[in-house]
C-alpha positions as CSV (number, residue, x, y, z in Angstrom):
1,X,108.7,95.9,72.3
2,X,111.2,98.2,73.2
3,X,111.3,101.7,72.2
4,X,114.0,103.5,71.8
5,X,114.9,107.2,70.6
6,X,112.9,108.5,67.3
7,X,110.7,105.3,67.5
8,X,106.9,107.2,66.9
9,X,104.0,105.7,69.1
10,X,100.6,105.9,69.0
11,X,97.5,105.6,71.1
12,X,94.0,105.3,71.6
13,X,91.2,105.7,74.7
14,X,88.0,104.5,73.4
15,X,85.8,105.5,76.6
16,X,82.2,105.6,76.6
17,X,81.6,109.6,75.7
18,X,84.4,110.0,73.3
19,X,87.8,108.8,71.5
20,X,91.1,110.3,72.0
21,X,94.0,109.4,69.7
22,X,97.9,110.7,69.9
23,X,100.4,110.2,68.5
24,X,104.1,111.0,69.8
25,X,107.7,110.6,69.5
26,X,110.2,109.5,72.0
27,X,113.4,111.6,71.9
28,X,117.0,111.3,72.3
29,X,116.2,112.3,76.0
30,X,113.6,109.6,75.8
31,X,111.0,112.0,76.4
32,X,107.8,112.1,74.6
33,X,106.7,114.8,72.7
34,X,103.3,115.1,71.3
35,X,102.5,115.1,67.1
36,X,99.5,115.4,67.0
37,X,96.0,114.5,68.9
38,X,92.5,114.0,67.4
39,X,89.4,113.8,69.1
40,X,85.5,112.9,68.3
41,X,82.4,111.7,70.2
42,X,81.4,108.3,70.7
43,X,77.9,107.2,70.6
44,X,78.6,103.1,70.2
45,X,80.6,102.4,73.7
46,X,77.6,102.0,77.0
47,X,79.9,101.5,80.3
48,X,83.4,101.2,78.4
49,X,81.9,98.3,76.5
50,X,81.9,98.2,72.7
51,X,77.8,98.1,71.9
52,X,78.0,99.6,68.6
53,X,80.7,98.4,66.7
54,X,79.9,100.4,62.9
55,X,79.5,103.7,65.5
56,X,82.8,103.2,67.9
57,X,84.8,102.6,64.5
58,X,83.8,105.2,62.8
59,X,84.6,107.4,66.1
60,X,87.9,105.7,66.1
61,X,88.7,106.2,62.5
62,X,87.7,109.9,62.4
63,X,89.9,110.7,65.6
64,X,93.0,108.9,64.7
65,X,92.6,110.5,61.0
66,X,92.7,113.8,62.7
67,X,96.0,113.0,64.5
68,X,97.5,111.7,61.3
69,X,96.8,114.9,59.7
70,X,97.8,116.9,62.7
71,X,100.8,115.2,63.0
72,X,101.8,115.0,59.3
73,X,102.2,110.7,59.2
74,X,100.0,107.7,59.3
75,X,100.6,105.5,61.7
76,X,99.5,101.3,61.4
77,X,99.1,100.1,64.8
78,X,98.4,101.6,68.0
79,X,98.2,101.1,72.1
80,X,94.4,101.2,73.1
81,X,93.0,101.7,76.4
82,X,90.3,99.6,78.5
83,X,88.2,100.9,80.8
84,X,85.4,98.9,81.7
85,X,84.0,96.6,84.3
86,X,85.8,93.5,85.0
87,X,89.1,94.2,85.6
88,X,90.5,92.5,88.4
89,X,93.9,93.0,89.7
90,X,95.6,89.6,91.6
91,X,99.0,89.1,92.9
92,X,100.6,85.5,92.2
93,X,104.1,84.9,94.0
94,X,107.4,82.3,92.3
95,X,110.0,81.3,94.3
96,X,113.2,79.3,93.2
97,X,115.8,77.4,95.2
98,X,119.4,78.7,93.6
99,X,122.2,77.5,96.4
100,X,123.1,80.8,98.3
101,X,124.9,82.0,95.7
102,X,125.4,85.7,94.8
103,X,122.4,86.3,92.5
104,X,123.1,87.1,88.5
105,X,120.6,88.0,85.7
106,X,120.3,84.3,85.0
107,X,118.8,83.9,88.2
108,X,116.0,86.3,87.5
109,X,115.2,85.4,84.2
110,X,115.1,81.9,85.7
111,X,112.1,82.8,88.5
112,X,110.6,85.3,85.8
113,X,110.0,82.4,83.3
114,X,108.9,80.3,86.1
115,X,106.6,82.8,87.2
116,X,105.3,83.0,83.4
117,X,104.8,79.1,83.1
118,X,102.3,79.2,86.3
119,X,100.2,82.0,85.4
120,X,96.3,80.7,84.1
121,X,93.7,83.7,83.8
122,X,91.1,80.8,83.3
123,X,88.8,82.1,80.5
124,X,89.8,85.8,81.1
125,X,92.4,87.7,79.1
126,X,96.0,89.1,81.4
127,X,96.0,92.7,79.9
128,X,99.5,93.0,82.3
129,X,101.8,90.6,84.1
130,X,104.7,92.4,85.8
131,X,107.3,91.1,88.3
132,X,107.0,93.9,91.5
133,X,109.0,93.1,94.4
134,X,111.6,90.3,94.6
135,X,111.9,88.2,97.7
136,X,115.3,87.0,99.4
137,X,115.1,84.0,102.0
138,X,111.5,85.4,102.8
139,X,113.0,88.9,103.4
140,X,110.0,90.9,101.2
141,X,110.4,94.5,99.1
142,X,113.8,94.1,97.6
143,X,113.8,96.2,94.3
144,X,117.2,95.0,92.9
145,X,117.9,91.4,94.0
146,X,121.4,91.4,91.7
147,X,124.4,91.1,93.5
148,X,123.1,89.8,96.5
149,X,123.2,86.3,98.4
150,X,120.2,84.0,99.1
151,X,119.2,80.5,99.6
152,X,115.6,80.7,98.0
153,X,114.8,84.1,95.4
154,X,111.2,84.9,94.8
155,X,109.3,87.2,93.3
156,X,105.5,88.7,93.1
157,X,104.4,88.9,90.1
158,X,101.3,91.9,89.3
159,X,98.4,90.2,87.5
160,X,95.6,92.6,85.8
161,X,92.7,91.0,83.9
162,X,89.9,91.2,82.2
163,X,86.8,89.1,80.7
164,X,87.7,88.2,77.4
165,X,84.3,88.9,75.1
166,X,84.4,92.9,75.6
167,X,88.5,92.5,75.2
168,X,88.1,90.6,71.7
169,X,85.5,93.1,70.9
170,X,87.9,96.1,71.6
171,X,90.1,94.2,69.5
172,X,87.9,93.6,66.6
173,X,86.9,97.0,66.5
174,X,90.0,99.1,66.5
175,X,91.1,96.2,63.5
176,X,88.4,97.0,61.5
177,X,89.2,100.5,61.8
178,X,92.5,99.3,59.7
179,X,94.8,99.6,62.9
180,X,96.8,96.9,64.5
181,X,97.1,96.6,67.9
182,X,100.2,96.1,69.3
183,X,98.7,96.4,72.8
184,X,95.5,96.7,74.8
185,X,96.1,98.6,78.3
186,X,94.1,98.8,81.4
187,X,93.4,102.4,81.5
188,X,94.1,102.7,85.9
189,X,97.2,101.4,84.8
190,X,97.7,104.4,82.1
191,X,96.1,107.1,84.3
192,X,98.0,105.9,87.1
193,X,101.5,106.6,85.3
194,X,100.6,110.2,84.2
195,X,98.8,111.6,87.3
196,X,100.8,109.9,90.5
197,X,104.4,110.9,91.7
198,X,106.6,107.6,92.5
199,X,106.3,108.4,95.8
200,X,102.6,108.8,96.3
201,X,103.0,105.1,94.8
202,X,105.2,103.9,96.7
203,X,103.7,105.6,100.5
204,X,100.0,104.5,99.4
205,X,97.3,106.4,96.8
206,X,94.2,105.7,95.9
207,X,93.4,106.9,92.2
208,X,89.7,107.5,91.1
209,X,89.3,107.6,87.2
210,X,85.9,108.9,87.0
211,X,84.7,108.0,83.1
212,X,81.8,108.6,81.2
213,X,80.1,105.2,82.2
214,X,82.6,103.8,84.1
215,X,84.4,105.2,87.5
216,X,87.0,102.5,88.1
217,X,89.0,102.8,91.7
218,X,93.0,101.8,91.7
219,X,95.1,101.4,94.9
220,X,98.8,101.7,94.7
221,X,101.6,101.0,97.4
222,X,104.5,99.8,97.7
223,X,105.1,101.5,94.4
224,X,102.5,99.2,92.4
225,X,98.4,98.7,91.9
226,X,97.5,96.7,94.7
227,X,93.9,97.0,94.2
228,X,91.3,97.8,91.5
229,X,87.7,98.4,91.6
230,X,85.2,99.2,89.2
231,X,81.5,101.1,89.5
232,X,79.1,100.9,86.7
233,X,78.6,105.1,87.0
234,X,79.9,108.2,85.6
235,X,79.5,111.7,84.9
236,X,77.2,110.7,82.0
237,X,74.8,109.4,84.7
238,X,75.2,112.9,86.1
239,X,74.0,114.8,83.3
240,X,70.8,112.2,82.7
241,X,69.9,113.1,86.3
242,X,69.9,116.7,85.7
243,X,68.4,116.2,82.3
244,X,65.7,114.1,83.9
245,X,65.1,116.4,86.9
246,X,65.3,119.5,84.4
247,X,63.2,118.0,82.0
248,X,65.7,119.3,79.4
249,X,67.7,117.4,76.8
250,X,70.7,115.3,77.5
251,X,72.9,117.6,74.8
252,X,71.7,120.9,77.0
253,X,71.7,119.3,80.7
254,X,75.6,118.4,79.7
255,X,76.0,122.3,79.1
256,X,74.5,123.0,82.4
257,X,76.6,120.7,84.3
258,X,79.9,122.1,82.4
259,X,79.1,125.7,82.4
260,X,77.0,126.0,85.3
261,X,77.5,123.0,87.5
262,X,79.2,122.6,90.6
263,X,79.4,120.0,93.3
264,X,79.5,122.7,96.4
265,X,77.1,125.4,96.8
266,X,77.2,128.6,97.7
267,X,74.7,131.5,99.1
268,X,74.6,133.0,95.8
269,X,73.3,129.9,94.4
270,X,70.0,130.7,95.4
271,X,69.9,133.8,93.6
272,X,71.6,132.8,90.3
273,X,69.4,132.0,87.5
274,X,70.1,129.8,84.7
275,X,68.0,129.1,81.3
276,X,66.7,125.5,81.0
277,X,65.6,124.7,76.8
278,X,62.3,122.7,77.1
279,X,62.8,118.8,76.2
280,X,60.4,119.5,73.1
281,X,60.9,121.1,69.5
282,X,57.7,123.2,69.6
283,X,58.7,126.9,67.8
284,X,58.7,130.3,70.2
285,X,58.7,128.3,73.1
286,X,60.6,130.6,75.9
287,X,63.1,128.7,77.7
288,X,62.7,127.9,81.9
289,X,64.4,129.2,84.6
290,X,65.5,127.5,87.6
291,X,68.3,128.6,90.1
292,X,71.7,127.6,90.4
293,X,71.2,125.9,93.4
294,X,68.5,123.4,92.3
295,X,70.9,122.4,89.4
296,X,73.4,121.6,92.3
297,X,71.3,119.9,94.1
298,X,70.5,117.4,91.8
299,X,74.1,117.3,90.7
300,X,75.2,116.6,94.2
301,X,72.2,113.6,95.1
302,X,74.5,111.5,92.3
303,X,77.7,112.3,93.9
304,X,76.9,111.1,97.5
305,X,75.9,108.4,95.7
306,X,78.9,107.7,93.6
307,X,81.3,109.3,96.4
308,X,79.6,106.6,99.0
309,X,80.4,103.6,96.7
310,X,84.3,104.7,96.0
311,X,84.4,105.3,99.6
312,X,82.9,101.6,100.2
313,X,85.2,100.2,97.8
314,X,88.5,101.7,99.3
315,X,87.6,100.2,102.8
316,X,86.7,97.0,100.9
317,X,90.4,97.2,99.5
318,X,91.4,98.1,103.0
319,X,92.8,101.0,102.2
320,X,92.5,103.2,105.8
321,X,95.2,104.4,108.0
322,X,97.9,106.6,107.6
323,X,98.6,105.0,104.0
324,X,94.8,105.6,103.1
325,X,95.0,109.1,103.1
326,X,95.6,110.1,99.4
327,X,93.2,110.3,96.8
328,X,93.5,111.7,93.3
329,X,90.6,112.0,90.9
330,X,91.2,112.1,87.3
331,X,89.0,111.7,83.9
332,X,86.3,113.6,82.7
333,X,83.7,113.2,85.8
334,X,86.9,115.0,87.3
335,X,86.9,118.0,85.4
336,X,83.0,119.1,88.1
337,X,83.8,122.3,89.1
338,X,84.5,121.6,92.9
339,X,84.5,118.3,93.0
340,X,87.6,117.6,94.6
341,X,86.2,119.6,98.0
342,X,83.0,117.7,97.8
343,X,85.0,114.2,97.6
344,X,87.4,115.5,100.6
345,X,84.6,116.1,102.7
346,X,82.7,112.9,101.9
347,X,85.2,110.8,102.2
348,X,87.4,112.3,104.6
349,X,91.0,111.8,102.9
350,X,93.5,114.6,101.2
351,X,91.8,114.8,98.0
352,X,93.8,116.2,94.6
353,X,92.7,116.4,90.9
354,X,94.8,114.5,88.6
355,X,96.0,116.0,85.6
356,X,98.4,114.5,82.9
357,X,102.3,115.1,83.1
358,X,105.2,113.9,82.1
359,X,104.1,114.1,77.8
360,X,105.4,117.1,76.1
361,X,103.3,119.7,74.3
362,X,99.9,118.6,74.9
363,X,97.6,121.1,73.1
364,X,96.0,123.6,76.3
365,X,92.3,121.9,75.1
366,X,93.7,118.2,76.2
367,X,96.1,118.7,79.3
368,X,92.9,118.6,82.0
369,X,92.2,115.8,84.2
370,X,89.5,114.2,81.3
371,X,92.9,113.1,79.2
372,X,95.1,111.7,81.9
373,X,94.1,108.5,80.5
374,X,95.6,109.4,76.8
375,X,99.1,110.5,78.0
376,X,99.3,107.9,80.4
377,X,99.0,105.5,77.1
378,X,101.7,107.4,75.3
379,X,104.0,107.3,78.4
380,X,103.2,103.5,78.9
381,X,103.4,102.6,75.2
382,X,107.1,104.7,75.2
383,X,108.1,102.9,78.6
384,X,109.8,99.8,78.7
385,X,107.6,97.9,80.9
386,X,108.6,94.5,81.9
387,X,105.7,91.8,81.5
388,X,106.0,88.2,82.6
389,X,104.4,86.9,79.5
390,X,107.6,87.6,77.3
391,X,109.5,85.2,79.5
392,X,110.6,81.3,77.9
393,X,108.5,79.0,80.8
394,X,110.2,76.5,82.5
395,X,108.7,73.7,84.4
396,X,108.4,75.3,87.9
397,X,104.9,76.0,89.2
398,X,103.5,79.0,90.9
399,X,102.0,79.2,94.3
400,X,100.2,81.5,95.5
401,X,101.1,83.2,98.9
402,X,99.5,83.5,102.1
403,X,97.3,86.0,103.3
404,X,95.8,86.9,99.4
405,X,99.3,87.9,98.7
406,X,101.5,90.9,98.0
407,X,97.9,92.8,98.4
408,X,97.1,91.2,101.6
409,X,100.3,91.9,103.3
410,X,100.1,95.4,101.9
411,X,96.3,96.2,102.9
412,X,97.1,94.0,106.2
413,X,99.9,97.0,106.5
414,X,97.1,99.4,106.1
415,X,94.7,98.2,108.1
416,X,97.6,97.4,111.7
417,X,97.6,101.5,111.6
418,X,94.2,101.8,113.1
């Protein structure tokens, strides 16, 4: 689909604690400006999966109303976001013989629709399939092949998938909600165009989307995802912790961990005091006390543990050396005051928080690091993004490279700078 000036878009990011809709126009300036958002809590999604279909479409229908009225239209079909386990990102490689003749258009669309005809997710679902980096007589990392001679043009093409039950139940969902879906996007993807420069893409990033249920870990270089990870943990499994350890209610230990929470402690920690509501609905009973410190202590036993496993996953990936430096952390779990000094520490890289950019006027309440994931969907549902599957196939075949690919030669990039 291609969207051009005055074409209105809309988006969804059904995640496992709530459901953000927008909706946005793209300007003459092809910029997007924000209509309207809406927003409500989600109690059917466990882990980014759909568990409760009645409950995540009526949390879909409530927050996309709200946008409708904020904005002043209805919309029919929108973009949605998917954030659970099971993505997997995979590089496949095409490569045509065209005579050493200065390379057109025609050439391209010939080794994209090749690409297209070779490309078999098995039983899983492609969310995306786009051409990265064209080759020229094995020469790797040209960006703009046209014009140029070769004997033999190729080209990697970016695969991201998914298993297909939770996708068709995503789908089922948001449609009996009474919306089309003109697309379902992998939320790294999403995140990943709202919160990262082009040139933290392109040098090497790693991007840590820390959800509800869900913390999924993206590696980009050479100005693409690379690499994708996901752990089933969150900042919900935070707040159970401290609800557990606390012996308070989920609804109240969530209100500690916002208002009183921190991953790094100070010495006045000790001294701080904080009311704890009992877990029980017994009348005149006086809450607890407990000091600051002991609610950051049990905050910070889940972080080493979810710090250690991105941190195992990003060597996994191979992303070390001078081009694993960079980490951003975005989503909700992102938005723990201090987080990003606790995660520097742990895992020894430049850390950052990641907050949404690029979408004009986002309401103050939705431009933190817990929305990234919305605006990225309204910037990738405005963009024209090439995907392989629009291509006509021909009968070429593709094969996949050497070395597990465009991410093998990328990581193996990494890696030599040890």
């Amino acid at each position: 689909m291609r969207n051009g000036p005055g074409k209105v878009i809309a988006v969804l990011d059904v995640g496992t604690s709530k459901v953000g809709a927008l909706i946005a126009e793209i300007g003459d300036d092809r910029a997007v400006r924000v209509l309207g958002t809406g927003q409500r809590a989600c109690h059917g999604v466990k882990r980014g999966y759909v568990a409760d279909r009645e409950k995540t479409e009526l949390a879909i229908r409530q927050a996309m109303d709200q946008a409708e009225r904020n904005a002043g239209i209805t919309v029919d079909s929108v973009f949605v976001g998917f954030s659970a386990g099971g993505l997997d990102s995979d590089v496949a490689s095409v490569e045509v013989e065209i005579g050493g003749h200065q390379i057109e258009q025609a050439d391209l669309d010939m080794v994209l629709a090749d690409g297209q005809a070779g490309l078999d997710p098995g039983n899983r679902t492609m969310l995306h399939a786009q051409p990265a980096l064209y080759t020229l007589d094995g020469l790797q990392g040209v960006m703009n092949p046209i014009g140029l001679h070769a004997h033999r043009l190729g080209v990697d093409i970016h695969v991201i998938s998914a298993d297909t039950p939770p996708i068709q139940n995503l789908d089922l969902t948001v449609r009996h909600a009474h919306l089309g879906v003109e697309r379902i996007v992998a939320t790294p993807v999403a995140a990943g165009l709202a919160c990262l420069t082009s040139e933290e893409r392109d040098l090497g990033v790693a991007l840590v989307e820390m959800g509800a249920g869900v913390t999924n870990v993206a590696v980009f270089a050479g100005g693409m995802l690379v690499g994708l990870s996901s752990i089933a943990m969150g900042a919900n499994d935070i707040t159970d912790d401290v609800a557990s350890g606390l012996a308070t209610r989920r609804e109240h230990a969530e209100r500690l961990k916002c208002f009183h929470g921190s991953a790094v402690m100070s010495p006045r920690d000790n001294h701080e005091m904080v009311e704890v509501m009992p877990m029980g609905d017994e009348e005149g009973v006086e809450p607890g006390r407990v000091t600051r410190s002991q609610l950051i202590s049990i905050i910070r036993q889940r972080l080493d543990l979810l710090i250690g496993e991105i941190g195992t996953r990003l060597t996994e990936m191979g992303f070390a050396g001078p081009g694993g430096r960079q980490v951003v952390l975005t989503g909700g779990g992102a938005e723990l005051k201090g987080i990003a000094d606790f995660a520097q520490g742990a895992l020894g890289r430049s850390v950052r928080l990641g907050r949404p950019r690029g979408v004009l006027g986002l309401p103050d309440t939705q431009s933190g690091a817990g929305f990234a994931t919305l605006a990225g969907l309204a910037l990738h549902a405005a963009s024209d993004v090439a995907d392989i599957r629009r291509w006509q196939a021909s009968s070429q075949t593709v094969t996949r490279p050497q070395a597990a690919g465009l991410v093998g030669r990328l990581m193996t990039a990494f890696k030599k700078s040890y």
